[in-house]
N, C-alpha and C positions, 0 to 999 in steps of 0.2 A: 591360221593358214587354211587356205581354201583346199577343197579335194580335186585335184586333176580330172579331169576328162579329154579323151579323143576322139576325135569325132573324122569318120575316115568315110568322105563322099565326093564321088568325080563330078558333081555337079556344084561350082561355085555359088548358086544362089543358095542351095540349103546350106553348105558351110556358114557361109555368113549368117543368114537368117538364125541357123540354128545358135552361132555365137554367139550373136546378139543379144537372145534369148535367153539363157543359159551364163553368161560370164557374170553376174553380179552372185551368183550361186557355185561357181566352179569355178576352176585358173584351166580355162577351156586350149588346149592344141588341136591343130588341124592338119589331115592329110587329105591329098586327092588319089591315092595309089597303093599298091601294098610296100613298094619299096620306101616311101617316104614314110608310111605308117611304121614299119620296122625300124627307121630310124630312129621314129619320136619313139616306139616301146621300150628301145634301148638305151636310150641316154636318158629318158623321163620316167618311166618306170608308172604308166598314171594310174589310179585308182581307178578308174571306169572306161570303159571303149565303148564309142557309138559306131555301129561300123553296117554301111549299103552293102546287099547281097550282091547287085554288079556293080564294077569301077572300070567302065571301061573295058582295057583287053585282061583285067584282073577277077578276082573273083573273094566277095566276103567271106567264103569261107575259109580260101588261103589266109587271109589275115587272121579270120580267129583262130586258125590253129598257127599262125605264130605267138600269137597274146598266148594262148593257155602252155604254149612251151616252155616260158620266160620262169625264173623261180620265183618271183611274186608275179603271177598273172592277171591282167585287171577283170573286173567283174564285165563280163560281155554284155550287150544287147544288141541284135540284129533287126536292121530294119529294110524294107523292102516294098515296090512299086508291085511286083508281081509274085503275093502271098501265094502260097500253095500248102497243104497238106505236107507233101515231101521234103521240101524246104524246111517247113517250121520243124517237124521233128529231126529231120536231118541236124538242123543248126542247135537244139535242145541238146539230141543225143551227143555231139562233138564238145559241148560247153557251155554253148550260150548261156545265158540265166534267162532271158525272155525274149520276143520277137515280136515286133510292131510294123505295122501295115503304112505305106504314104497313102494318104498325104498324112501326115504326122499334126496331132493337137498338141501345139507346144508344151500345156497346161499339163496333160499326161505324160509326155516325155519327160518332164522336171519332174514330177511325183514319181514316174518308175526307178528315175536314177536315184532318187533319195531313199526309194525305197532297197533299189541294187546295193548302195552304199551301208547302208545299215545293214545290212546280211550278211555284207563282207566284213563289217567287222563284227558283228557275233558269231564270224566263222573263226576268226581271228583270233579273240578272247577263246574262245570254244579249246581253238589247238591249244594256246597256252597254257590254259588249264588242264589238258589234256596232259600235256609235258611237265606240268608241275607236280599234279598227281597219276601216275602210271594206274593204269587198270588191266592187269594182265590177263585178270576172269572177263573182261569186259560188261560185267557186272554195275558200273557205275555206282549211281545214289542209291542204288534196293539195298540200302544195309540193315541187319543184325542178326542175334544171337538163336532170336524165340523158335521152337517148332515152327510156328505159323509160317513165318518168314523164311525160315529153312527151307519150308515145301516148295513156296513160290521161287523160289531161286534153283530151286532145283530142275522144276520144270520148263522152268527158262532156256535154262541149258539145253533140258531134252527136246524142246521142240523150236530153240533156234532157226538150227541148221538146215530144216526141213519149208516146204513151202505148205503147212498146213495153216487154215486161216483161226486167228486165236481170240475169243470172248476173253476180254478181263472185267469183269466184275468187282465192285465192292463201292463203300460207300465215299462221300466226294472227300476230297483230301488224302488219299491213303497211296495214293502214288501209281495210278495206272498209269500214268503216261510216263514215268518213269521205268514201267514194266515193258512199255513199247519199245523208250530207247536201249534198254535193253536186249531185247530180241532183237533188235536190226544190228546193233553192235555185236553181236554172237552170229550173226545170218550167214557172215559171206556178201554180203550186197555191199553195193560200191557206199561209205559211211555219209555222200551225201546226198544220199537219195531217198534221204525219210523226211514223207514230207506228211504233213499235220491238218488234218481239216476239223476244228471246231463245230459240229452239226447245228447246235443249239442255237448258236449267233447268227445264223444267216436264215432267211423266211425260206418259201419253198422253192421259187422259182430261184433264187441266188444260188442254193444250196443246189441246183440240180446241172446248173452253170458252172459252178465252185469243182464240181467233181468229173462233168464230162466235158465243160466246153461248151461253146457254141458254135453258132456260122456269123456270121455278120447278116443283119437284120433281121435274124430269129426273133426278136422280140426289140419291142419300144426302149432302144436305147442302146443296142447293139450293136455298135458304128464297128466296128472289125469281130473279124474270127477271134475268138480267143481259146487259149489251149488249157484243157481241164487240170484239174488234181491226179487223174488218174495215166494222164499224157504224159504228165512232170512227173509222176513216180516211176514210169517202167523202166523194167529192172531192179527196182527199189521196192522201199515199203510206205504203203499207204496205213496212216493211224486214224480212224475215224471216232473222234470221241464223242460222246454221250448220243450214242447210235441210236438210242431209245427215240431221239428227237424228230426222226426223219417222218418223211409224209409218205402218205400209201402208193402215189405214185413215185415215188424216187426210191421206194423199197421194192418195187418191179425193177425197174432201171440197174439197180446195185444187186439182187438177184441176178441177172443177165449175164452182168459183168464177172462176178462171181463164175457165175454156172459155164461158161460159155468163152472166159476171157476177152471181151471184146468189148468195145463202147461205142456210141455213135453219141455225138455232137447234139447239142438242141438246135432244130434244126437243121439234120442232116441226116438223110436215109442210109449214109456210107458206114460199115464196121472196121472199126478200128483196131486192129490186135494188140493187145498188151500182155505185157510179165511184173503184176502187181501180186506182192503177197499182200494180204490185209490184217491187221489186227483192228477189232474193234473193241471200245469199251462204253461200260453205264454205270448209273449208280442207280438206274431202276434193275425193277422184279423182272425180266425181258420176257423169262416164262410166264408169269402172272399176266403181261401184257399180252401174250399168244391165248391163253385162255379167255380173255378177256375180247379179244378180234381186236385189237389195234396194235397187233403187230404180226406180219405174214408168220406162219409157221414154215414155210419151207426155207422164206430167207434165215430165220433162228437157225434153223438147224445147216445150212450154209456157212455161216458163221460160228458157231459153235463146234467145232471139230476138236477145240481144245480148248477147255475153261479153266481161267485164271480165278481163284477168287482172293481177292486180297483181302488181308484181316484190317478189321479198324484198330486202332490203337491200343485202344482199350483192354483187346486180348493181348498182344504184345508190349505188357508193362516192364521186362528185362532190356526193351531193345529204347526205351525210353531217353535213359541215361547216355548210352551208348550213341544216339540219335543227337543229341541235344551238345555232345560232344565236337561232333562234326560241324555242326550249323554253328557252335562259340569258331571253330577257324575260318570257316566260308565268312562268317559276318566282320569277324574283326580284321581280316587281310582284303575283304571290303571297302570295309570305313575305314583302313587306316588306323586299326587300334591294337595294340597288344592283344595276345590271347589271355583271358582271367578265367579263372573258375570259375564256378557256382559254390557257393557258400551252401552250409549242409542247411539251413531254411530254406533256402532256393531248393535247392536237391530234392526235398522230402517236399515241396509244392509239386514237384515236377511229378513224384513219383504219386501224390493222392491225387492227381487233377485223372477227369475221367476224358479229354481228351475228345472232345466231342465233332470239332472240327480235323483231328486227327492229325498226321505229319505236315499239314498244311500251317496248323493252328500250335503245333508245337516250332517250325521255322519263326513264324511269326513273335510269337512270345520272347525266344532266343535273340533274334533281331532288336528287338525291344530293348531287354537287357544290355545289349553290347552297345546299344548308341547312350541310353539312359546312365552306364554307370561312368562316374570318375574317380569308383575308390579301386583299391586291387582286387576286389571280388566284384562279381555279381551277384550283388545281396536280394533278399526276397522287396524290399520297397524298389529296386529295381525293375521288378516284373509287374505288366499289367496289374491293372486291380482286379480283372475279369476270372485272374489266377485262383484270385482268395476265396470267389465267389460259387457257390453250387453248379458244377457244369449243367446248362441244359439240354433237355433232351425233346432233338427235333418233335415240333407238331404236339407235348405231353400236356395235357391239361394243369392246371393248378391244382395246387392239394386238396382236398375235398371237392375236387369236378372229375375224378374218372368217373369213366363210363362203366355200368356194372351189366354183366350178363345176368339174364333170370336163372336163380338157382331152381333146380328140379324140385325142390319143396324151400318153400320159405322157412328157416329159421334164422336167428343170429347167428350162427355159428356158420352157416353155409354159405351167407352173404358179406361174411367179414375173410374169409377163404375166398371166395371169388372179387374181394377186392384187389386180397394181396396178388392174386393170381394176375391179375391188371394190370395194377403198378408195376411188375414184373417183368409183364410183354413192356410195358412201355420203354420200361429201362433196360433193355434188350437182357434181361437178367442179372443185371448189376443189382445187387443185393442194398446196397449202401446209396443210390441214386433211387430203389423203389421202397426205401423208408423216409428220404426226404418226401416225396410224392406223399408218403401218406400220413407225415408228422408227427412220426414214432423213431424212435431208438434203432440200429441197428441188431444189438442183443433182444429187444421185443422182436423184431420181425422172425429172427431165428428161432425168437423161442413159440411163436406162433404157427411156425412152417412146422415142426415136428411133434406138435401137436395132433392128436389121430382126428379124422372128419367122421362126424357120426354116419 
């Protein structure tokens, strides 16, 4: 069954045109008014609205505030002969999802809706799951038991409500982004106005476009205004992950904004006021990078008003089980499968694995299991082989390749201490990952450490 669209324009030749274009894709309705538009919202109910800011003695934006009254409302986009500043946020702030410029490139308008369409239904899924599982702390997926974890949910809380801008920290997989939708779920801001900018993925100039926008012809390939990251969040929260990425000019830019609240367009000497809280996060050193000159010191500490640091996995081995729990229901009302346990082999993998890629790499594993098994357990030949295997540790050389620092006088004793010292750092102090490193016993390494240095 196709997904409905309406397409609501006083001018005949782009209805048609647009039909045209468009029905092999959509089961397309057409209005030329707002009162014929209201009728099709009420008896069709369509998944997506095309709707012209003029219609004649009517006006787009009366119509889109009939769609979004309706109890299933279609996903808006507004389009328009006579783009303006006012308009686009005006039509944003009331609803819209997006706002395009005529003359319309069909090619674009099919990719927007499919993209509109897809949003509304992982808004969709989102509520349901919402309603299936209640989150009264609004806490979401940051679950467990540990200290570590304890702290970070705590501070959640305390600095929700507030519009201070929040650093989260820690290494990749350990759930910042999960930290974000947390704090905006606790904020007060309206729940759909957190919107998500990946840094790393986009070059410099995309990324600087991605956040503020531009003008139309700002640069080779700029055929309309477009409206930033930071346009679509106000009132909302902007999450900008792996912050570390950005380039020295877009860390002025995002300074400004910050400092100043305001943005300008690329391509546009106009300031823009916004009400953006920002959480940012990394899995670099941000400070090591300030010391280092490749990353401003005044935007750090702009961003840093509240630091998050999330524990990697590794220290939170009680929240393991507990963790591994939730991912056996998420995955098996997924696929479709019963809930099974974990078989005490599986268990006791789960519990020595050092978890290197961290809640990421323990979803994953879970996943695994629930599609792989067809006995009533999830037994350990169910899980990865990757499981059985020595986790490694990011960038660690092979056994016999660390790197040794010069001891202050050479002896054997002082050079076999500053190995273990090494293997140590490398295994961020995992005791049992810096005796694999160095191809000794775990009881040798202990009984080496307390051994006195001459």
């Amino acid at each position: 069954m196709l997904p409905t669209l309406l397409i609501v324009d006083d001018e005949k030749a782009t209805r048609d045109g647009l039909r045209s274009a468009l029905e092999e894709e959509f089961d397309v309705f057409t209005a030329s008014n707002r009162t014929e538009a209201a009728a099709i919202l009420k008896a069709e109910s369509p998944d997506l609205m095309l709707t012209d800011l003029r219609l004649g003695g009517d006006s787009g934006m009366e119509v889109l505030d009939d769609a979004l009254a309706l109890p299933k409302p279609p996903v808006a986009i507004m389009m328009t002969a006579y783009g303006s500043v006012d308009t686009a946020v005006e039509a944003m702030r009331r609803g819209a999802w997006h706002f395009v410029t005529k003359p319309l490139n069909l090619d674009e308008v099919e990719m927007l809706l499919k993209r509109a369409l897809r949003s509304q239904r992982l808004e969709v899924e989102n509520r349901q799951l919402r309603q299936q599982v209640p989150d009264p702390g609004g806490i979401g997926r940051l679950t467990g038991k540990s200290p570590a974890i304890q702290r970070v949910i705590e501070t959640v809380k305390q600095v929700a409500p507030t519009r201070a801008t929040v650093l989260v920290e820690g290494e990749s997989g350990t759930g910042k982004e999960v930290v974000a939708h947390a704090i905006h779920s606790l904020s007060g801001r309206p729940p759909e106005k957190l919107v998500i900018v990946h840094c790393a993925a986009l070059s410099a100039q995309l990324l600087e476009s991605e956040l503020f926008g531009h003008e139309k012809g700002a640069f080779t390939g700029a055929a309309q205004r477009r409206i930033g990251r930071f346009e679509q969040a106000d009132g909302g929260t902007l999450f900008l992950d792996e912050i570390g990425e950005i380039d020295a000019a877009t860390q002025v830019k995002l300074l400004r904004a910050l400092s100043e609240r305001t943005i300008e367009r690329v391509g546009s000497n106009s300031s823009i006021k916004v009400d953006v809280r920002v959480i940012a996060a990394t899995n670099k050193n941000l400070a090591g990078m300030v010391a280092r000159g490749d990353f401003r010191e005044d935007l750090y500490f702009r961003l840093n008003v509240v630091r998050i640091a999330m524990p990697p996995l590794r220290e939170r081995a009680e929240d393991v089980v507990l963790l591994a729990g939730n991912f056996l229901r998420e995955f098996a009302e997924e696929n479709g499968r019963p809930v099974k346990p974990l078989s005490d082999a599986a268990m006791e993998a789960l519990r020595r694995h050092s978890w290197p890629g961290n809640v990421r790499e323990l979803r994953t594993v879970i996943e695994h299991g629930v599609v792989m098994s067809n006995d009533p357990v999830i037994d350990l030949r169910h899980l990865p082989a990757s499981l059985m295997e020595p986790s490694p540790i990011p960038s660690a050389p092979e056994p016999g390749k660390i790197p040794l620092a010069a001891p202050r006088e050479f002896n054997l004793h002082a050079l076999e201490m500053q190995t273990i010292r090494d293997a140590l750092a490398l295994a961020g102090g995992h005791r049992t990952r810096a005796a694999e490193l160095l191809g000794i016993s775990r009881r040798t390494l202990q009984r080496k450490l307390k051994e006195p240095e001459d």
